[in-house]
C-alpha positions as CSV (number, residue, x, y, z in Angstrom):
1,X,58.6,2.9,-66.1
2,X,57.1,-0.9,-64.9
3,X,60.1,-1.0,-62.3
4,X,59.2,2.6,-61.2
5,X,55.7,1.4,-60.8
6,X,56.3,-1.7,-59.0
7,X,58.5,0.4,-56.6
8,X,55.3,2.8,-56.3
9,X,53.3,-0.5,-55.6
10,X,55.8,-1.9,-52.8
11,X,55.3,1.7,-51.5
12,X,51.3,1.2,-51.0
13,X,51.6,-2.3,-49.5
14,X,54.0,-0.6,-46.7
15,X,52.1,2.5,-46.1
16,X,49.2,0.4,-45.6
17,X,50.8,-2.0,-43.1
18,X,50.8,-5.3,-45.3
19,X,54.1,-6.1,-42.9
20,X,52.2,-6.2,-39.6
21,X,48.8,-7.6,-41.2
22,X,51.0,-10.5,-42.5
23,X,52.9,-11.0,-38.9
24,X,56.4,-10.0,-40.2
25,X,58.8,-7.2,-40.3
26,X,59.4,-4.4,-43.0
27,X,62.6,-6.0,-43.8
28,X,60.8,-9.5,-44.0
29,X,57.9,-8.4,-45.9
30,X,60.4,-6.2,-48.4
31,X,62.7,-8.9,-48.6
32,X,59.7,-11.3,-50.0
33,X,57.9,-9.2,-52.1
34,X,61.1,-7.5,-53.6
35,X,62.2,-11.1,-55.9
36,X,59.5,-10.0,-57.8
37,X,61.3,-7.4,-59.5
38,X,63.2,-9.0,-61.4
39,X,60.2,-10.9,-63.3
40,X,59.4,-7.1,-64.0
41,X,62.4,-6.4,-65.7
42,X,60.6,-9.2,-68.0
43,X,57.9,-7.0,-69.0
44,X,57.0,-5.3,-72.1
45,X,56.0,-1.9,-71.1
46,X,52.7,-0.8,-71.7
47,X,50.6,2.3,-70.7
48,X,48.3,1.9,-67.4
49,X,44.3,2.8,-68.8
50,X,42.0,3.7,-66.2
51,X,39.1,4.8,-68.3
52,X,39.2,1.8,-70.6
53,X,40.1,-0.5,-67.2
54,X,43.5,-1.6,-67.9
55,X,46.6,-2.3,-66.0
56,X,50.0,-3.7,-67.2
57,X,50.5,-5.6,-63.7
58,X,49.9,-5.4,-60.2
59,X,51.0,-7.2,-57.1
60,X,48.8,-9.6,-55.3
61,X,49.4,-10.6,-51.7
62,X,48.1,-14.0,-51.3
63,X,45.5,-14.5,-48.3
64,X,47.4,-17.0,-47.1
65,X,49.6,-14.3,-45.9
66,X,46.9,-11.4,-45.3
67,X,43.5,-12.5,-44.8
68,X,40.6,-11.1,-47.1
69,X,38.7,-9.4,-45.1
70,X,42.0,-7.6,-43.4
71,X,42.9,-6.9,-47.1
72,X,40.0,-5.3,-47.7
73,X,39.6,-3.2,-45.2
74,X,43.2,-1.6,-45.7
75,X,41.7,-0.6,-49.3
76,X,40.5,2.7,-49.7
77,X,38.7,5.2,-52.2
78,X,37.6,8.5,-52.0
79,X,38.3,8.6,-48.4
80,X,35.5,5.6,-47.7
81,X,37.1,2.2,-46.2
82,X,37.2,-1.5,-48.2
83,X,34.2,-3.6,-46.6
84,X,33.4,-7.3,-46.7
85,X,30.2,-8.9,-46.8
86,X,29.6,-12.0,-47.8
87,X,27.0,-13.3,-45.8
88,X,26.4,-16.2,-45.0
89,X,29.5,-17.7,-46.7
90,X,33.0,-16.7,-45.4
91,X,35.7,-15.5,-47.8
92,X,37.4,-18.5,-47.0
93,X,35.1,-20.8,-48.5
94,X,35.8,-19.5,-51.7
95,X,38.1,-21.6,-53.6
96,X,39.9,-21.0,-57.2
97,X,38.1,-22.9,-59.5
98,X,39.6,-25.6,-61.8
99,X,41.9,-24.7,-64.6
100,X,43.1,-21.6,-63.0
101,X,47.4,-22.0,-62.4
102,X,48.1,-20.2,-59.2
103,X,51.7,-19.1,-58.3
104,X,53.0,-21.1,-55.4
105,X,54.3,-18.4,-54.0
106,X,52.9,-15.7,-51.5
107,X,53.1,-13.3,-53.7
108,X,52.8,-13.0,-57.2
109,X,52.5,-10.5,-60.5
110,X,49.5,-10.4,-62.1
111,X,49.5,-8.9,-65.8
112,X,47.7,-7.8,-68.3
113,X,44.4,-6.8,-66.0
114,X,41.5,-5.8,-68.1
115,X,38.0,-4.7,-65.5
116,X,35.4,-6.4,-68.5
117,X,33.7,-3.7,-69.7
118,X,32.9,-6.1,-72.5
119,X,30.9,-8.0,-69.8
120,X,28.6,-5.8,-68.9
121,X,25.2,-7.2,-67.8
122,X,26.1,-10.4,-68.9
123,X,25.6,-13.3,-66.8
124,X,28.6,-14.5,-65.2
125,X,28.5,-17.6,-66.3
126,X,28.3,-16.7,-69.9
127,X,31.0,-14.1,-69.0
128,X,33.2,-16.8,-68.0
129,X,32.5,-18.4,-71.8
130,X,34.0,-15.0,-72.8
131,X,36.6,-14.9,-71.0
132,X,38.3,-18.1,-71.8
133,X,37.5,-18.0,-75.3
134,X,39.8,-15.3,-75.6
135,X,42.3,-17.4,-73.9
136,X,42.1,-14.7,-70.6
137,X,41.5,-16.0,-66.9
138,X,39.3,-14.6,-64.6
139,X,40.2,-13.4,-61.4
140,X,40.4,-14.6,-57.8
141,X,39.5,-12.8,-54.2
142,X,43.2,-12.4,-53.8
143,X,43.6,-10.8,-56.7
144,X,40.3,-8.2,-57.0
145,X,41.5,-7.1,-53.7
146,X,45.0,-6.4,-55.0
147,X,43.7,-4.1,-58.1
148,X,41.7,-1.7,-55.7
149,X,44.4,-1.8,-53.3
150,X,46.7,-0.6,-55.4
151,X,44.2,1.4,-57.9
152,X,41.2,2.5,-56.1
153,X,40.3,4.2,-59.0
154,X,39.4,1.2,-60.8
155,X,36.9,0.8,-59.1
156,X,33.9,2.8,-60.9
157,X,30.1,3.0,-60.4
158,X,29.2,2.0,-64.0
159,X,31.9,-0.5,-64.6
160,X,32.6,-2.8,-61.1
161,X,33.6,-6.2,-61.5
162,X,32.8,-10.0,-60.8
163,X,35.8,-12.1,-59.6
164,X,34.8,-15.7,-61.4
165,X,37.9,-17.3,-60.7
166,X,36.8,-17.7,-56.9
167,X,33.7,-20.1,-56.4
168,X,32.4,-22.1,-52.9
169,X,31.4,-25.4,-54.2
170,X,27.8,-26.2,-54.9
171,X,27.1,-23.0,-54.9
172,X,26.0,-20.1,-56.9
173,X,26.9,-17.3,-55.6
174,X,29.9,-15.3,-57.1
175,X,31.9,-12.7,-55.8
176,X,32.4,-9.3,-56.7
177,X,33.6,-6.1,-55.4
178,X,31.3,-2.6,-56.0
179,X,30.6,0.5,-54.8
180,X,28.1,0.6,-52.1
181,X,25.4,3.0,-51.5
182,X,27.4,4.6,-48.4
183,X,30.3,4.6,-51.6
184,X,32.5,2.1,-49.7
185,X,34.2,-0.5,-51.7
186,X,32.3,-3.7,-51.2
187,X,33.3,-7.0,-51.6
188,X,30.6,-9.4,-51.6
189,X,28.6,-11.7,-53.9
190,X,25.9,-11.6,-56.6
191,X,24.3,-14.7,-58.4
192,X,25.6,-16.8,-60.9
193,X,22.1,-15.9,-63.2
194,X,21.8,-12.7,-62.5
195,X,23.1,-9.7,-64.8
196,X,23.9,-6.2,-64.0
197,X,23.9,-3.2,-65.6
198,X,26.9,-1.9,-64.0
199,X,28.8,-4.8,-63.3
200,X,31.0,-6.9,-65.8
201,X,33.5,-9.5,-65.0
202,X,37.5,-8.8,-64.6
203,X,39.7,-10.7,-66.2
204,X,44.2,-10.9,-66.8
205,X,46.1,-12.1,-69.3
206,X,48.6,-14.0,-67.2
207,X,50.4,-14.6,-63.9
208,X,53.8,-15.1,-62.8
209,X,55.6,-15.9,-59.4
210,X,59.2,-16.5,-58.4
């Protein structure tokens, strides 16, 4: 079942021209993304949970390779287009914050993904608290934009989610990705103090590259 999903995944990524938005060739792209099957094969199956915001794993294409913003706008729900706006910060500012272990690699697997309906309306700094104390990571840019890439449907009015694991130094603004009122999929910031009633803070259980 996970290898038949990741297939289904690799699917997305080329139907939405990750190749081309990364400079490379189907074969290329394929050829990079595919060594992470194996890691799949690793996997403890486990049943994908849209209501209850869970996924066993999705893929995450580093920005390194695809830009944010270009990321974004290939994502799409209920017919509307992915937007960015972060203004006046870039989403290259953004940096992963300390204690967070990347994978080297361009792409990577990240499991376990849980959208924090726990965190509802909670600060995100105190959601952060939460987080770690059940020994879970937030997430980054890179990898928000990889769970409504592949799961639009994730995305949901009462329940979108803050992406803690990406921070621009000094500051305190956070990113997040919602639904806006046109009922695009926004990504774009919210402040570190403020809560929301309909937005929590995501969160995975672990990543693994090559």
């Amino acid at each position: 079942m996970l290898t038949k999903e990741f297939d289904r995944q690799v699917e997305n990524l080329l139907q939405k021209g990750y190749p081309a938005a990364a400079n490379l060739s189907d074969a290329a792209f394929l050829a990079l993304v595919e060594l992470l099957k194996t890691r799949v094969g690793e996997l403890v199956f486990s049943e994908i949970d849209l209501e209850k915001g869970y996924l066993p794993f999705v893929i995450v294409v580093k920005s390194d390779l695809v830009p944010a913003e270009k990321a974004m706008s290939l994502v799409e729900r209920e017919g509307k287009q992915g937007i960015t706006k972060m203004y006046p910060r870039e989403s290259t500012e953004f940096q992963t914050i300390g204690g967070i272990a990347v994978p080297s690699g361009m792409v990577y697997l990240l499991l376990d993904v849980g959208r924090g309906k726990e965190t509802i309306n909670i600060i995100p700094s105190e959601a952060l608290t939460t987080i770690t104390e059940k020994q879970r990571s937030p997430l980054t840019i890179d990898e928000g934009i990889a769970v409504v890439t592949h799961y639009p449907e994730f995305l949901m009015k009462n329940n979108c989610f803050s992406l803690l694991a990406s921070r621009y130094s000094g500051d305190k603004r956070v990113p997040a990705i919602w639904i806006n009122r046109q009922r695009n999929p926004n990504l774009g910031w919210c402040w570190n103090g403020n809560p929301h009633t309909w937005l929590g803070s995501a969160s995975c259980g672990s990543r693994i590259g090559l």
